[in-house]
Backbone as CSV, one residue per row, in Angstrom:
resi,resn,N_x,N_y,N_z,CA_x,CA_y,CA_z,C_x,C_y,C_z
1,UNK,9.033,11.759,-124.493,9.395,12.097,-123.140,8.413,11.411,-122.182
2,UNK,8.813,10.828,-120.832,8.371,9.975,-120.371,7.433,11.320,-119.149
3,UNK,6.001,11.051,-118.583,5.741,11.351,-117.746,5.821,10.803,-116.503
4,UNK,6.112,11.672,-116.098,6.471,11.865,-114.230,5.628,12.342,-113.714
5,UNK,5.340,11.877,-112.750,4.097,12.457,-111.652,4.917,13.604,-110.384
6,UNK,4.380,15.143,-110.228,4.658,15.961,-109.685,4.829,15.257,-108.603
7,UNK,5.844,15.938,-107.343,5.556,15.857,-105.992,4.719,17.050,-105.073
8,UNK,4.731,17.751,-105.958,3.952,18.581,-105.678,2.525,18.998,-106.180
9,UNK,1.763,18.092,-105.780,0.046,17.585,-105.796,-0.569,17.459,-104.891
10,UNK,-2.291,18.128,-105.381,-3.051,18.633,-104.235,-3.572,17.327,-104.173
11,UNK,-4.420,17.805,-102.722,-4.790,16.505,-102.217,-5.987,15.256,-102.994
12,UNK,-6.428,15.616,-103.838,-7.131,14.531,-104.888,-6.599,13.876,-105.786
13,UNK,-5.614,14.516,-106.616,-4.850,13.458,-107.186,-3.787,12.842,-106.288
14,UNK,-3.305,13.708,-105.046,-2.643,12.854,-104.312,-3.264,11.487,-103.968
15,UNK,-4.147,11.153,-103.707,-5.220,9.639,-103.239,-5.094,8.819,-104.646
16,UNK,-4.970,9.474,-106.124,-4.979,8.452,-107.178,-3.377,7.879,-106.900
17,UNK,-2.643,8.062,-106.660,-1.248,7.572,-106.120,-1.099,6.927,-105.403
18,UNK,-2.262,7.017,-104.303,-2.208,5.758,-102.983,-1.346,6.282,-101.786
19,UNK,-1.190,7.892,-102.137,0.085,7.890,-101.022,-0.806,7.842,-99.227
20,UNK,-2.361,7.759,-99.396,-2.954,7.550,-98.576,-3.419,6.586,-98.097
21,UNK,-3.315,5.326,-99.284,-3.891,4.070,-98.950,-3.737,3.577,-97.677
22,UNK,-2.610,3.603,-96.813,-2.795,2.809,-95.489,-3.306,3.501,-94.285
23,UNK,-3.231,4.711,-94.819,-4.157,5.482,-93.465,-5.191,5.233,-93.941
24,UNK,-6.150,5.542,-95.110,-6.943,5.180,-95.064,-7.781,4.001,-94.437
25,UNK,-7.026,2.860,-95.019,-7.169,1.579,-94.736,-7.387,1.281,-92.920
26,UNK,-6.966,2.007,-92.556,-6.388,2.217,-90.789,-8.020,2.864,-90.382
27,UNK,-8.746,3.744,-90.942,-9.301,4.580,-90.894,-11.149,3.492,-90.942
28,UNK,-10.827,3.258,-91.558,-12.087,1.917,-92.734,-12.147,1.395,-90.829
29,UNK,-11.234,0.576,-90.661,-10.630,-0.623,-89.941,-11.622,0.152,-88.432
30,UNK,-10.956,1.348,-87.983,-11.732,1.962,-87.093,-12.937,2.193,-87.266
31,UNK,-13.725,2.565,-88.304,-15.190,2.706,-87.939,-15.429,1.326,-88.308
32,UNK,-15.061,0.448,-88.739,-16.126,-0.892,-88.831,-16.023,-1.046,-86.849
33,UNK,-14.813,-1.028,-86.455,-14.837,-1.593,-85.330,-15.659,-0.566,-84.080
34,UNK,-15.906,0.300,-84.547,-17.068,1.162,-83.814,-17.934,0.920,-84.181
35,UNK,-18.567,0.422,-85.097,-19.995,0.199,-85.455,-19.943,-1.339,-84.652
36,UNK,-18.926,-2.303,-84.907,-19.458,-3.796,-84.764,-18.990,-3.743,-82.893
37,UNK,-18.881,-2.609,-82.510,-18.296,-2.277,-80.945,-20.238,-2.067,-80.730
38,UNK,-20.724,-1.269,-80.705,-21.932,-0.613,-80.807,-22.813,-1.901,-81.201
39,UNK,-22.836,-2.286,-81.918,-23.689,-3.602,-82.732,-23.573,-5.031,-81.629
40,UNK,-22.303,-4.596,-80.840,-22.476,-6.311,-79.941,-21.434,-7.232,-80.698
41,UNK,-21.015,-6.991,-81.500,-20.081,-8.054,-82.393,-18.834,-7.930,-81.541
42,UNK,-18.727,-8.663,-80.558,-17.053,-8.201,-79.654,-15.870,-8.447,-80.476
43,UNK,-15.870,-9.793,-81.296,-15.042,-10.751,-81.446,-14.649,-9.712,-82.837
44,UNK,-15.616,-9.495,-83.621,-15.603,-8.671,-85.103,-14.657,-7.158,-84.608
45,UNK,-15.152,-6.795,-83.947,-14.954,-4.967,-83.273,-13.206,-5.446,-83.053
46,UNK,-13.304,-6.498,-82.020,-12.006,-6.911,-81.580,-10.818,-6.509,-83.060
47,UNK,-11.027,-7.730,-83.917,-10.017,-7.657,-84.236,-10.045,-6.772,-85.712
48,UNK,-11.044,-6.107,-85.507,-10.921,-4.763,-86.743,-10.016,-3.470,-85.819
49,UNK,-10.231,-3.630,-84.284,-9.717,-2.570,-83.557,-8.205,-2.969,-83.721
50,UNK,-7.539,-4.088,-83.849,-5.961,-4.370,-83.687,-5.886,-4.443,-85.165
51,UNK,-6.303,-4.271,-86.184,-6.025,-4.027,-87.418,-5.610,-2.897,-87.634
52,UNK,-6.295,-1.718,-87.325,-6.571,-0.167,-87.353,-5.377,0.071,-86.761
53,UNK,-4.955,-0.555,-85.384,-4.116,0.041,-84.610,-3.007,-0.390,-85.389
54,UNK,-2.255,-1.812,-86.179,-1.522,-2.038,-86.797,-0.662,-1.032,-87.854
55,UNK,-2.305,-1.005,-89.211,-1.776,-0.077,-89.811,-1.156,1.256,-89.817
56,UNK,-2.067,1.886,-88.380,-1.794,2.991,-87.923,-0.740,3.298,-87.629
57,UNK,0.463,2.180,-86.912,1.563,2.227,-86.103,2.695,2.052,-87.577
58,UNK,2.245,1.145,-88.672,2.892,1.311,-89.666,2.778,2.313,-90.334
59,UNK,1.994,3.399,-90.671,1.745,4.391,-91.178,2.803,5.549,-90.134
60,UNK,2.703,5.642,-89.112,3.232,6.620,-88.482,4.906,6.027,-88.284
61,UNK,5.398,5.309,-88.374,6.911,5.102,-88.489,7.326,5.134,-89.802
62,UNK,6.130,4.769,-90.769,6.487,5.173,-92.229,7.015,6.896,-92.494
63,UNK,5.592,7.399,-91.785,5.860,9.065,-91.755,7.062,9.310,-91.485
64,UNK,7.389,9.120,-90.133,8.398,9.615,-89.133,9.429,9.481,-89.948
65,UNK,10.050,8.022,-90.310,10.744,7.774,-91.233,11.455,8.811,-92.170
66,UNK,9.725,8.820,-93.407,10.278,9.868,-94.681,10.519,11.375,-94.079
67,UNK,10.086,11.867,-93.112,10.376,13.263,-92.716,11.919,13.202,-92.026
68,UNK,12.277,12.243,-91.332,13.747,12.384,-91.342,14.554,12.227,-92.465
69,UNK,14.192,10.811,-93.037,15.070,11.590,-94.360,14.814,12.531,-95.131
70,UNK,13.793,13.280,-95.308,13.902,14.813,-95.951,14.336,15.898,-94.862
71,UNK,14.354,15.549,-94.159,14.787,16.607,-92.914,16.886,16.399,-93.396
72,UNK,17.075,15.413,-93.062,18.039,15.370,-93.451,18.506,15.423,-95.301
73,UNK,18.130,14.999,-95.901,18.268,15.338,-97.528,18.310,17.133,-97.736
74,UNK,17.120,17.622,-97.071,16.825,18.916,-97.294,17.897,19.846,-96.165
75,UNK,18.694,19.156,-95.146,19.369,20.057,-94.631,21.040,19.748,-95.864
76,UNK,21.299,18.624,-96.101,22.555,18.565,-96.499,22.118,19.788,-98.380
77,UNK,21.432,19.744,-98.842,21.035,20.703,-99.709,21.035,22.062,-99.523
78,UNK,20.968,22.371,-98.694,21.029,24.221,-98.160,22.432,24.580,-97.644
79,UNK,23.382,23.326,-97.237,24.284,23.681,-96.554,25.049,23.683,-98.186
């Protein structure tokens, strides 16, 4: 029998899955660019700040995304 990974997992093995990787990644992106903001590095800060904001904007239409389709999956299921 083949294993399957729960969907229902707490938040540490959730991260061995990656289902966090791009926020994370979004996250990294922002403090380098506060430190190299702080440090004088404009050009560095610069474009770690439009990185952060990238992933971020992909991360949150990703969200938005999967919660409508479970919003919708999970309403046609009850009805």
């Amino acid at each position: 029998m083949e294993h399957r990974p729960s969907p229902f997992i707490d938040g540490d093995e959730r991260d061995a899955f990656g289902i966090y990787a791009m926020l994370r990644w979004a996250l990294i992106f922002l403090v380098i660019a506060i430190i190299a903001g702080l440090l004088g590095f404009t050009d560095v800060q610069a474009a770690s700040a439009t990185i952060a904001r990238w992933l971020f904007a992909i991360f949150l239409v990703l969200f938005l995304g999967a919660l409508v389709i479970g919003l919708a999956i999970g309403s046609k299921l009850l009805s």
